[in-house]
VOPAGU-2260 file (C-alpha; in pm, 1 decimal, decimal comma):
REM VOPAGU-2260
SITE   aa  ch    i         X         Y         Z
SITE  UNK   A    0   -1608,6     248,5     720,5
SITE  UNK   A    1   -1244,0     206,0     591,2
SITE  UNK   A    2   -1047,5     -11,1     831,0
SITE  UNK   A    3    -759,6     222,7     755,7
SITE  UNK   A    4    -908,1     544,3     818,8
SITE  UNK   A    5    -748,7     571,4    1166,8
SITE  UNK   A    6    -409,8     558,8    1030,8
SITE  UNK   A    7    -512,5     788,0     697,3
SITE  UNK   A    8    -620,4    1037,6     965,2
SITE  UNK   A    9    -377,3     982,3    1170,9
SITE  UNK   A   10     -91,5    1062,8     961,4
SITE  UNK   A   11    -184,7    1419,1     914,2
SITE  UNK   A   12    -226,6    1444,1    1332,1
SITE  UNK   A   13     173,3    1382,0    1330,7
SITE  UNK   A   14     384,5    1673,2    1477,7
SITE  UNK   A   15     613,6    1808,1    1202,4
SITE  UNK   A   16     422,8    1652,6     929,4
SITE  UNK   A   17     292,4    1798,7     668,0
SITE  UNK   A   18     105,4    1692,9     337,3
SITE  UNK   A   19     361,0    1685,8     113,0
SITE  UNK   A   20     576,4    1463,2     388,3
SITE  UNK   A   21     305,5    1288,0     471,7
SITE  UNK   A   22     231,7    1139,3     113,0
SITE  UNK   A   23     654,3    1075,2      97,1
SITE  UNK   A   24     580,8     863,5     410,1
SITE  UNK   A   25     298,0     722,9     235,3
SITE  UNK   A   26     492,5     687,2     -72,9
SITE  UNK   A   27     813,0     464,3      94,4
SITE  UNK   A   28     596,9     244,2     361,9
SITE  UNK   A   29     315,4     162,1      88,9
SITE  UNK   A   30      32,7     297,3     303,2
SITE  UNK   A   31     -84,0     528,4     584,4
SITE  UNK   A   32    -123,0     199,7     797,7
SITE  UNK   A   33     221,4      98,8     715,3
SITE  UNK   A   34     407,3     387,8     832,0
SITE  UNK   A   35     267,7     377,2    1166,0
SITE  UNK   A   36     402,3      14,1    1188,0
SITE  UNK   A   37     750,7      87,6    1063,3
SITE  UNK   A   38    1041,3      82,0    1259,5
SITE  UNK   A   39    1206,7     441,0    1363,6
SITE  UNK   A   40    1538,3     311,7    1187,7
SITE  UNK   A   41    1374,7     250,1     913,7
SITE  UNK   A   42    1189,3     591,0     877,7
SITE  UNK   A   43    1486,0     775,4     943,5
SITE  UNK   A   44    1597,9     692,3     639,6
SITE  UNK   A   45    1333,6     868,4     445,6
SITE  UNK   A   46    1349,5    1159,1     294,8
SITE  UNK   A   47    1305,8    1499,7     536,9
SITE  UNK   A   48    1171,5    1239,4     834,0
SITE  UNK   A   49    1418,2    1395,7    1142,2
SITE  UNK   A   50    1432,6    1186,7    1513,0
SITE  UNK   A   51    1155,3    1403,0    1662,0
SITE  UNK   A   52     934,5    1309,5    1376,6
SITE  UNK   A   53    1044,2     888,2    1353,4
SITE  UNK   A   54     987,6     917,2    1757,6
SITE  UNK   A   55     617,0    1089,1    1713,5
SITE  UNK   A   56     534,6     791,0    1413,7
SITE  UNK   A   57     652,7     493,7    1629,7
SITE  UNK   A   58     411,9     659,9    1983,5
SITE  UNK   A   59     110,4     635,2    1767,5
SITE  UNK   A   60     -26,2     861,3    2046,3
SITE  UNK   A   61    -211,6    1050,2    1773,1
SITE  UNK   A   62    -491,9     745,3    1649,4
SITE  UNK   A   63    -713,9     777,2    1985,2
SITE  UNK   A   64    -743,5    1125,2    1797,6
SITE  UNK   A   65    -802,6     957,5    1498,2
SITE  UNK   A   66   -1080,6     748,8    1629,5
SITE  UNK   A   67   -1246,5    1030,7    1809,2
SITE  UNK   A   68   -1310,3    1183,8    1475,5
SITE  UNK   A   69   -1434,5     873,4    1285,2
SITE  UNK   A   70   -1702,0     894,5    1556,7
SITE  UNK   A   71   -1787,9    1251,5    1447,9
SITE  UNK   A   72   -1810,9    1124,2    1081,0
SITE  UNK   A   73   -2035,6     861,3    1147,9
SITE  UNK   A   74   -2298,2    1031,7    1343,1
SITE  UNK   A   75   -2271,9    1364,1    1106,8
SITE  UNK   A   76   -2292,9    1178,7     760,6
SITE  UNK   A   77   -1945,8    1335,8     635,0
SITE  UNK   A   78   -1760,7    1158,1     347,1
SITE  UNK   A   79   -1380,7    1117,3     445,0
SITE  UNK   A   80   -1173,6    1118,9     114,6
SITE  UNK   A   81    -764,3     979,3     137,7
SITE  UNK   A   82    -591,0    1134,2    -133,6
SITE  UNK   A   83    -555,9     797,2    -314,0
SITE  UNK   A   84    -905,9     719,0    -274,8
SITE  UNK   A   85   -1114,3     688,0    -626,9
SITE  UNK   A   86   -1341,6     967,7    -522,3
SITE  UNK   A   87   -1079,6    1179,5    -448,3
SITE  UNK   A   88   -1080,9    1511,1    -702,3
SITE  UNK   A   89    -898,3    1424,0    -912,4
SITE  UNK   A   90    -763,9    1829,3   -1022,8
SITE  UNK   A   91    -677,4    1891,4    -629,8
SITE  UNK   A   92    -514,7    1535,6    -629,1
SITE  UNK   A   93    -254,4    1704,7    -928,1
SITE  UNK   A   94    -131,2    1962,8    -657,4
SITE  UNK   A   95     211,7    1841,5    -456,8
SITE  UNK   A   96      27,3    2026,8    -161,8
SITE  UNK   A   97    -319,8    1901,6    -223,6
SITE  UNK   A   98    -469,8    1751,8     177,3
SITE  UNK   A   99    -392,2    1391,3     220,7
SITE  UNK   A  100    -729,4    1395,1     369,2
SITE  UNK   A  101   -1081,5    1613,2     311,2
SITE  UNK   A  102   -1419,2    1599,5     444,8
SITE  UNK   A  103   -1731,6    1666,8     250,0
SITE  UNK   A  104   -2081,5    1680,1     359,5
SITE  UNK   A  105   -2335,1    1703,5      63,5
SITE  UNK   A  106   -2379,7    1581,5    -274,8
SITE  UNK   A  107   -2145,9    1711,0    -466,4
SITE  UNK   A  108   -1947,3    1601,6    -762,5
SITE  UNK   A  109   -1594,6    1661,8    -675,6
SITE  UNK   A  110   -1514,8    1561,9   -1020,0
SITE  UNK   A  111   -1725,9    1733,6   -1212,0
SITE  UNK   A  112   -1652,1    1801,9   -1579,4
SITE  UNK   A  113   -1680,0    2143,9   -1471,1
SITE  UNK   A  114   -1574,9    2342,4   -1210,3
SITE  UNK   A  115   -1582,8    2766,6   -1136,4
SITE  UNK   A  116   -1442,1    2885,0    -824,8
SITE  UNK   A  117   -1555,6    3253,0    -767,7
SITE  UNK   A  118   -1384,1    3535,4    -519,7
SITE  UNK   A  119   -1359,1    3807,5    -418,7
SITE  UNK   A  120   -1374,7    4060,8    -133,9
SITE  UNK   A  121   -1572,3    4047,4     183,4
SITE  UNK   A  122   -1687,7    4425,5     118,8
SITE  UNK   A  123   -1849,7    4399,8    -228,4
SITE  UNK   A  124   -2007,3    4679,4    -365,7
SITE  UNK   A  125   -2357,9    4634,2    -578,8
SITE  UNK   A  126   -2133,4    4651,0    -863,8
SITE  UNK   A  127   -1929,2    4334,0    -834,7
SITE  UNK   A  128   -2250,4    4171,6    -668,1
SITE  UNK   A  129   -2474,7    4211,1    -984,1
SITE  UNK   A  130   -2169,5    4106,1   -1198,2
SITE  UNK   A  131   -2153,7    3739,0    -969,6
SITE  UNK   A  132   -2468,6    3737,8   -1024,5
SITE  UNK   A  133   -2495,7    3787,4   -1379,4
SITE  UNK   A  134   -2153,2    3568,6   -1399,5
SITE  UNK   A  135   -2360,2    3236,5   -1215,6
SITE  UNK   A  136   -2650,1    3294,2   -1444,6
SITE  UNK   A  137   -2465,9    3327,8   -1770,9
SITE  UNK   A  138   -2316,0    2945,5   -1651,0
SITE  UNK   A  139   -2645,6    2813,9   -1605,2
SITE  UNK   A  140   -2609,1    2614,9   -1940,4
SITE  UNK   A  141   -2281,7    2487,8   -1832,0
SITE  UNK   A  142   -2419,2    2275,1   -1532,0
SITE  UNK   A  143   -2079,1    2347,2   -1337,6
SITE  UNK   A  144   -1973,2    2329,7   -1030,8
SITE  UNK   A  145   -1995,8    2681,9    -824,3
SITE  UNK   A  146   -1741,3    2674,5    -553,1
SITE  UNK   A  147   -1613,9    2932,1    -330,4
SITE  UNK   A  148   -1542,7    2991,6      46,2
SITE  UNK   A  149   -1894,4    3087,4     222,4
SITE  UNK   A  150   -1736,5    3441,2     332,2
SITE  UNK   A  151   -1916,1    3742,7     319,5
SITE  UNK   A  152   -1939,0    3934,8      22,7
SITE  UNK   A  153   -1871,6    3793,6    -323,7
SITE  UNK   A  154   -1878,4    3422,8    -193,2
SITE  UNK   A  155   -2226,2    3391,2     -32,0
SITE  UNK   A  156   -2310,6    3591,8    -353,8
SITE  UNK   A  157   -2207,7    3336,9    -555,9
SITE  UNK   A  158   -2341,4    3073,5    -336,7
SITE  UNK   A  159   -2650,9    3190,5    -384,3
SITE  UNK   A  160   -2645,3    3276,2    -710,5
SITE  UNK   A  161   -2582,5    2929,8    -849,9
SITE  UNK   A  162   -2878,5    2811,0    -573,1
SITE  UNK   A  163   -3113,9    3004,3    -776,1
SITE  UNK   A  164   -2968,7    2923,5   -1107,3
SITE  UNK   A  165   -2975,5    2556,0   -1027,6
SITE  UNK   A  166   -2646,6    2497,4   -1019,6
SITE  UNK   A  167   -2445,6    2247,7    -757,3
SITE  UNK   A  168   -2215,3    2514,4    -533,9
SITE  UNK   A  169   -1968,1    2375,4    -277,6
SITE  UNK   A  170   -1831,7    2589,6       9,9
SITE  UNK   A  171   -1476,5    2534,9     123,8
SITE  UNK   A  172   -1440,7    2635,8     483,8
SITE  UNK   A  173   -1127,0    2744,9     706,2
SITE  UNK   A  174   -1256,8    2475,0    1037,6
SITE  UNK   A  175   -1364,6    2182,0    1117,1
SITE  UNK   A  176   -1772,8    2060,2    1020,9
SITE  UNK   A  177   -1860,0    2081,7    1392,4
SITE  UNK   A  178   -1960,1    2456,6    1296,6
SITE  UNK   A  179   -1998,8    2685,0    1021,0
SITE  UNK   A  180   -1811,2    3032,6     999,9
SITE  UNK   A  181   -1968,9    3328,0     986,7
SITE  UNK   A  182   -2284,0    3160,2    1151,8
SITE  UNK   A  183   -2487,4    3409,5     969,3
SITE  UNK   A  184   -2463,6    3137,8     652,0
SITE  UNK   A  185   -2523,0    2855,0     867,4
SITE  UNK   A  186   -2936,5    2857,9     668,9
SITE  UNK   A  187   -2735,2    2925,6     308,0
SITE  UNK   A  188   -2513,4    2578,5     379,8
SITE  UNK   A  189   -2818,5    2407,4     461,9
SITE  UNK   A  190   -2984,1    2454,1     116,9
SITE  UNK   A  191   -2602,4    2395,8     -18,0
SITE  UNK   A  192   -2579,0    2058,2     122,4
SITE  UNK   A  193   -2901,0    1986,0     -79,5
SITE  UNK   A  194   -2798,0    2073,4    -407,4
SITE  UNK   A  195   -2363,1    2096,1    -384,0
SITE  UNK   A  196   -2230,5    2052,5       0,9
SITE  UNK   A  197   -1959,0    2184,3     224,1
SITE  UNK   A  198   -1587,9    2067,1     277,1
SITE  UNK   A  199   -1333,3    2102,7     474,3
SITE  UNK   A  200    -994,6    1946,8     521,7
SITE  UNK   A  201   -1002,0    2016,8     906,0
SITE  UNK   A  202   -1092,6    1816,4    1220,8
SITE  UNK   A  203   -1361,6    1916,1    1426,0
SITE  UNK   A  204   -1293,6    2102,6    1708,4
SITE  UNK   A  205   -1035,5    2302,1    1436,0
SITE  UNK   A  206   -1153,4    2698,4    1456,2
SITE  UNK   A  207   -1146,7    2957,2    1188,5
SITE  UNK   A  208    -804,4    3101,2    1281,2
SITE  UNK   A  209    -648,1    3320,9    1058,4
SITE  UNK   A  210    -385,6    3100,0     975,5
SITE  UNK   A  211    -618,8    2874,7     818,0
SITE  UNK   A  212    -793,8    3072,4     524,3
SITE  UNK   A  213    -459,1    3107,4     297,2
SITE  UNK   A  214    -492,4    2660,3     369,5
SITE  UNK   A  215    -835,8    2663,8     275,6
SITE  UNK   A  216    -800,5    2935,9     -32,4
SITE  UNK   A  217    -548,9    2669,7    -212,2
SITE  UNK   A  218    -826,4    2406,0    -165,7
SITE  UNK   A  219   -1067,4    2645,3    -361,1
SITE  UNK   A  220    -776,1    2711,0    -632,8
SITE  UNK   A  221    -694,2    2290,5    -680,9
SITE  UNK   A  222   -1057,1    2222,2    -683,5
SITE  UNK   A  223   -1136,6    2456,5    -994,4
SITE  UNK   A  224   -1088,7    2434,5   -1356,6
SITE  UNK   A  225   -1050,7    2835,8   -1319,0
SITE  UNK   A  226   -1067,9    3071,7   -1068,1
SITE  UNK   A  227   -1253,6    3409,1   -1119,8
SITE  UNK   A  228   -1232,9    3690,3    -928,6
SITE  UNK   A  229   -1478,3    3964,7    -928,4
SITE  UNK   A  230   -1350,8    4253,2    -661,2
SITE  UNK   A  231   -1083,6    4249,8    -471,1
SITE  UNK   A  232    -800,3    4545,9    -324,6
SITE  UNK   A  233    -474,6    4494,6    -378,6
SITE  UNK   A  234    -395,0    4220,7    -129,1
SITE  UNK   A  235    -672,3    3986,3      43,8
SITE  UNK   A  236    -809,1    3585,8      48,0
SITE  UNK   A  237    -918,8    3666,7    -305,0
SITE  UNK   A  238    -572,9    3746,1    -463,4
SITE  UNK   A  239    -410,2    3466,2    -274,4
SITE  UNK   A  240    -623,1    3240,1    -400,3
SITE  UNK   A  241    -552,7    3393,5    -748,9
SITE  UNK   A  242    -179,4    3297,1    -685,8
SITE  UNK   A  243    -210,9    2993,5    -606,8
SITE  UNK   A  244    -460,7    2917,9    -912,0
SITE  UNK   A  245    -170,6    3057,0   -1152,6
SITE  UNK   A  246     104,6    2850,1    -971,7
SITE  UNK   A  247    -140,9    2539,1    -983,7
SITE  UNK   A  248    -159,6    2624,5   -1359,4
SITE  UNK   A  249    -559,4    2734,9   -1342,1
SITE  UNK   A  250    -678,8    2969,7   -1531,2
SITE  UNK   A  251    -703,6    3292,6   -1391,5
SITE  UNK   A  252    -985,2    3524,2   -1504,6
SITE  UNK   A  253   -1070,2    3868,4   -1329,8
SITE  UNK   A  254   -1336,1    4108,6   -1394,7
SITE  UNK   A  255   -1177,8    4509,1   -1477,7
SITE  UNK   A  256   -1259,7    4778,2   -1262,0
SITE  UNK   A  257   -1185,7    5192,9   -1280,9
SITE  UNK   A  258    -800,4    5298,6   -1225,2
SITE  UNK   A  259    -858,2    5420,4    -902,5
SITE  UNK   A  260   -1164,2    5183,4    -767,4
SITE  UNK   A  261    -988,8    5037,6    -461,4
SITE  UNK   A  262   -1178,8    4694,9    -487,8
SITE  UNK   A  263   -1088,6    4640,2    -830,3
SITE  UNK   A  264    -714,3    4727,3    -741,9
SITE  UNK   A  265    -657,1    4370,2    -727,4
SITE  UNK   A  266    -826,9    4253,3   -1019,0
SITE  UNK   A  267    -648,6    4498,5   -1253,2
SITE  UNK   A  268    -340,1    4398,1   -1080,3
SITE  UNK   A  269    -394,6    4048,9   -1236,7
SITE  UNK   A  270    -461,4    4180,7   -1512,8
SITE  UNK   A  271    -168,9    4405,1   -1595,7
SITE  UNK   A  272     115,8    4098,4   -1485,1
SITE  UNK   A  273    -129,2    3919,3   -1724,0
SITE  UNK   A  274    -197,5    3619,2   -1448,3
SITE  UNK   A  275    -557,7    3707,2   -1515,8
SITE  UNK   A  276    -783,9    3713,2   -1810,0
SITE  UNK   A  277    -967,0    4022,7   -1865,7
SITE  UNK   A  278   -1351,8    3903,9   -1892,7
SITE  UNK   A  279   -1647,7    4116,4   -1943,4
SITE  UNK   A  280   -1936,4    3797,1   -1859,8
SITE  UNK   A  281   -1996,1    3449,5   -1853,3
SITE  UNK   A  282   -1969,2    3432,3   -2223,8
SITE  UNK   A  283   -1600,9    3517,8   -2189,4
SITE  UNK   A  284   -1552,3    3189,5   -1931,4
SITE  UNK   A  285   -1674,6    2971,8   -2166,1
SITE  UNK   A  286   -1471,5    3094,8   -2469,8
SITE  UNK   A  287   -1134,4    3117,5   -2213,3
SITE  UNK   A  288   -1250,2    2699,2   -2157,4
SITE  UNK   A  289   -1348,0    2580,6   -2441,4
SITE  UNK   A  290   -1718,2    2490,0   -2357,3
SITE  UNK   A  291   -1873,9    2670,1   -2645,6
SITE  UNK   A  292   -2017,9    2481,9   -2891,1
SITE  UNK   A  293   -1997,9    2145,5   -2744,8
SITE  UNK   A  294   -2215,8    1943,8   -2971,0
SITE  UNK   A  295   -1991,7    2072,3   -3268,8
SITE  UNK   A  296   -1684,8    1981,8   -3108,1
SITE  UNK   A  297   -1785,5    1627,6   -3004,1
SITE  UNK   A  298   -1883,3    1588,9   -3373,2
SITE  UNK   A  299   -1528,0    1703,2   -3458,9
SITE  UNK   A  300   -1382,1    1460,1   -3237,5
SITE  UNK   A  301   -1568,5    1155,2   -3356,7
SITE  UNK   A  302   -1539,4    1211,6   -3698,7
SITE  UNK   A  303   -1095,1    1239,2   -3645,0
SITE  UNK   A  304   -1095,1     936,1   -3463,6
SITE  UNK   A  305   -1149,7     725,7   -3777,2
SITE  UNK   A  306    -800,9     884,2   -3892,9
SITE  UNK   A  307    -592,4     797,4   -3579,7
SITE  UNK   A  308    -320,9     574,9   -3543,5
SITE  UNK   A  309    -350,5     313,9   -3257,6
SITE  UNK   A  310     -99,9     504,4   -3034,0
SITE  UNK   A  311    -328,2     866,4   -3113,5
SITE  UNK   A  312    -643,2     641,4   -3009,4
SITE  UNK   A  313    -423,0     541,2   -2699,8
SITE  UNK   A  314    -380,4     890,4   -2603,2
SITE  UNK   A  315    -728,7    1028,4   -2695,6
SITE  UNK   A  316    -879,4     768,5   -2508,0
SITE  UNK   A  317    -660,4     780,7   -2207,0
SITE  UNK   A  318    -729,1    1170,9   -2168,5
SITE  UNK   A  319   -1126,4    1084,4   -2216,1
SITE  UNK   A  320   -1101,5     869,5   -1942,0
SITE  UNK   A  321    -956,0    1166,9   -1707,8
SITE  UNK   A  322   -1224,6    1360,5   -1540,1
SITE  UNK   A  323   -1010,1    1681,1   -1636,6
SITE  UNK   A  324    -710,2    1796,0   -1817,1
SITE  UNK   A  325    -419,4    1581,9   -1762,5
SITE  UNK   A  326     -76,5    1633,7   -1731,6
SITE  UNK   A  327     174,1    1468,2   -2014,4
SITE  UNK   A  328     361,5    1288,1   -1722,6
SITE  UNK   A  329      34,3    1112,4   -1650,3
SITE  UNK   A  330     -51,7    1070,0   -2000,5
SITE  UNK   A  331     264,5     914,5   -2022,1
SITE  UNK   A  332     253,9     651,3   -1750,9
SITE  UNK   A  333    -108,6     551,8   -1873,0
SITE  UNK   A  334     -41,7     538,2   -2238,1
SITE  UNK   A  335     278,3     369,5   -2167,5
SITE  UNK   A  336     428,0     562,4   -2455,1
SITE  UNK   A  337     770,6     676,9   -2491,0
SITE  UNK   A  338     795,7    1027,1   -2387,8
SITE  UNK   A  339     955,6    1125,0   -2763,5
SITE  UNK   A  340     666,1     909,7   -2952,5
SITE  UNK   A  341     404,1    1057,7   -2693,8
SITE  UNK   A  342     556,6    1411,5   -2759,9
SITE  UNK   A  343     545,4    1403,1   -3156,9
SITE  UNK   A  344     137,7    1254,6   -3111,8
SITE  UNK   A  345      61,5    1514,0   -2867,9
SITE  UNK   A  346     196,0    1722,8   -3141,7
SITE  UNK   A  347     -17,3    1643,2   -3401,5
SITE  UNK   A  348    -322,8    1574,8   -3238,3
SITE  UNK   A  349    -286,6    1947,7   -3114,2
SITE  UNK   A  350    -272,2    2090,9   -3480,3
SITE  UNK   A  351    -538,5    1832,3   -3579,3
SITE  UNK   A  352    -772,9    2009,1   -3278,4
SITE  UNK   A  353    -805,2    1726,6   -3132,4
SITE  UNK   A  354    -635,4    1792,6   -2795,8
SITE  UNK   A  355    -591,3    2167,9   -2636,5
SITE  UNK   A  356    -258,0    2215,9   -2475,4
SITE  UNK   A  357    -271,2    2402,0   -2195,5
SITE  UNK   A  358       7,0    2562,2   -1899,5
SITE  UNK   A  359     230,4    2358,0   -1721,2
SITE  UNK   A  360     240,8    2119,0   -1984,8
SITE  UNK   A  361    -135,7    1953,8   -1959,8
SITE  UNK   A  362    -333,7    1876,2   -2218,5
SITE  UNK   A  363    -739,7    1816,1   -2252,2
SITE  UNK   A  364    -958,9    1692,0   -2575,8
C-alpha cells in the first residue's frame, strides 16, 4: 500500500477543504504528505487557505481517520486512486472539481476508450425502460463502458442491461463501500463487481444523505464520454447530472418524449436549450461519437500520416497516447509547441480529418 495514502486521504478529511483547495494545497507544498508537514506561516500564504484552515493542517488530528480507512481498504479489496495517480481516469481528472481521491471495487477500466453514462428517473415507465434497454444492446459492438448510479429506475435498468449484453457497467454511489444504497441492488452489484465494479469517492461510515447525490451525479458526468438521458421531469438527479455533463463539455444526448409526458419534461427541456442531442437509438450515439466505421477511419488515419510534418506527427501522436479527447492546453504542454504553431496544425489536421474538434476547445483523432 502507498506510504502516502494517509496523508492523500487525509487531506480531503480537513475542515474547510475542499477538492479544488485541496489540489491548490497539493499544488504549492508538492504533495499531500507535504502539506501536512508545512508550517502554518507558510500555508497562510496560499491561495484561499484562512487561520482556521492552516490551524486544522498543522493538528493533523484527521490521519488516525485516515488510517482507520486504509484498514477498511485492505480487508475489503478496494482500489484507492489519488488524483495524480496513473490509474486515475483520466476524463474525471480534466474536471477542476474532479475528487482528489475515489474508491473502486471491481474490474473496471476507468479509462476505457469508451464510456456511456445513462440516467434517468427513479419512476420509469416501460417506455423509457425498453428504450435503455434497446439503447445498451444497440452498444454491444462498442464494448463501452456502462456507467450510471445504481438508483431505481433507469439506472439498475441500465445496469442490467449492459450485464446481459456483456458489457463492463460501473455504479457510482452517493456513500461509503461499507454498504450499498437501495439494498434491494446489493445481488445486481455483486454480478457488477464481476464484470465492471462499484465506486465511490466517500469514506465508509459516509451515508446516502441527500446532500451527497448532486456530489456523486458530477462523478457520473466526468467519468463519461457522454451522458444520455432517457426519462426524466423537469428537475431531478438525472438533469443535474445533464448540467454538469454540458458544463464539463460532455456530450449531452436525450431521448424525446410527448409535449405533455411529465417524465420526458426534462429530456425535451434539453433538447429545446439544445444542451442535448435529440437521439432516436444507439445508432444515433455512435454517429454523435464518432465510433462508426472504425476500421475505415483507422485506415484513413494511417494512410495521412505518411503526409505529416514532424510537428503534425507530434500532435497526432501525443493525442493517441491520451486515453480520451484532450484539451489543446494539454496538447500544448506535451507537444511542447507554441500555442500559434500548435493552433495553425490543429487547424489543418482538422480539415485534413485527422483530428475532431470538439467543445471547450478539445480535440480527439
Amino acid at each position: 500500500m502507498d506510504a502516502e495514502l494517509k496523508y492523500k486521504i487525509g487531506i480531503t478529511l480537513i475542515p474547510g477543504v475542499g477538492h479544488v483547495i485541496a489540489k491548490t494545497l497539493i499544488s504549492y507544498c508538492g504533495s499531500a504528505e507535504a502539506v501536512f508537514k508545512e508550517k502554518q506561516n507558510t500555508l497562510l500564504k496560499i491561495p484561499d487557505i484562512g487561520p482556521l484552515t492552516a490551524d486544522s493542517i498543522v493538528k493533523q488530528d484527521v490521519l488516525e481517520r485516515a488510517e482507520k480507512e486504509i484498514e477498511f481498504i485492505e480487508k475489503n479489496d478496494i482500489t484507492p486512486l489519488f488524483y495524480l495517480d496513473k490509474a486515475y481516469p483520466i476524463r474525471l481528472k480534466q474536471c477542476n472539481d474532479g475528487p482528489v481521491m475515489i474508491y473502486s471495487k471491481g474490474n473496471a477500466d476507468l479509462n476505457s476508450n469508451r464510456v456511456i453514462a445513462i440516467v434517468g428517473t427513479r419512476a420509469a415507465t416501460p417506455y423509457g425502460k425498453k428504450l435503455t434497454e434497446e439503447l445498451v444492446q444497440g452498444l454491444q459492438s462498442t464494448g463501452a463502458l456502462i456507467v450510471s448510479g445504481l438508483a431505481y429506475g433507469i439506472d439498475v435498468c441500465s445496469h442490467k442491461a449492459a450485464l446481459d449484453a456483456g458489457l463492463p457497467t460501473l455504479g457510482v454511489v452517493a456513500h461509503g463501500l461499507d454498504k450499498l444504497y437501495p439494498p434491494d441492488h446489493y445481488n445486481l452489484s455483486r454480478k457488477m463487481i464481476e464484470n465492471g465494479g462499484i465506486l465511490s469517492d466517500f469514506l465508509s461510515g459516509s451515508e446516502p444523505d441527500r446532500e451527497n447525490f448532486p456530489k456523486r451525479n458530477r462523478i457520473i458526468a466526468g467519468l463519461a464520454d457522454a451522458v444520455v438521458v432517457v426519462e426524466s421531469k423537469i428537475s431531478g438527479g438525472a438533469m443535474i447530472t445533464a448540467d454538469i455533463a454540458f458544463s464539463y463539455s460532455r456530450e449531452v444526448m436525450a431521448f424525446p418524449g410527448k409535449v405533455n409526458d411529465i417524465p420526458s419534461q426534462g429530456c425535451n427541456k434539453l433538447i429545446q436549450q439544445n444542451k442535448a442531442y435529440l437521439i432516436r437509438n444507439a445508432e444515433d450515439v455512435i454517429t454523435y461519437l464518432g465510433w462508426k466505421d472504425d476500421r475505415q477511419q483507422v485506415k484513413q488515419q494511417k494512410e495521412l500520416l505518411f503526409d505529416l510534418s514532424p510537428e503534425q506527427e507530434v500532435i497526432v501522436n501525443t493525442i493517441k497516447g491520451n486515453a480520451g479527447p484532450m484539451y489543446i492546453d494539454d496538447i500544448a504542454i506535451t507537444s511542447k509547441l507554441a500555442p500559434g504553431l500548435l493552433s495553425s496544425h490543429l487547424l489543418t489536421l482538422e480539415f485534413a480529418g485527422v483530428l475532431k474538434s470538439l467543445p471547450g476547445k478539445m480535440y480527439s483523432l
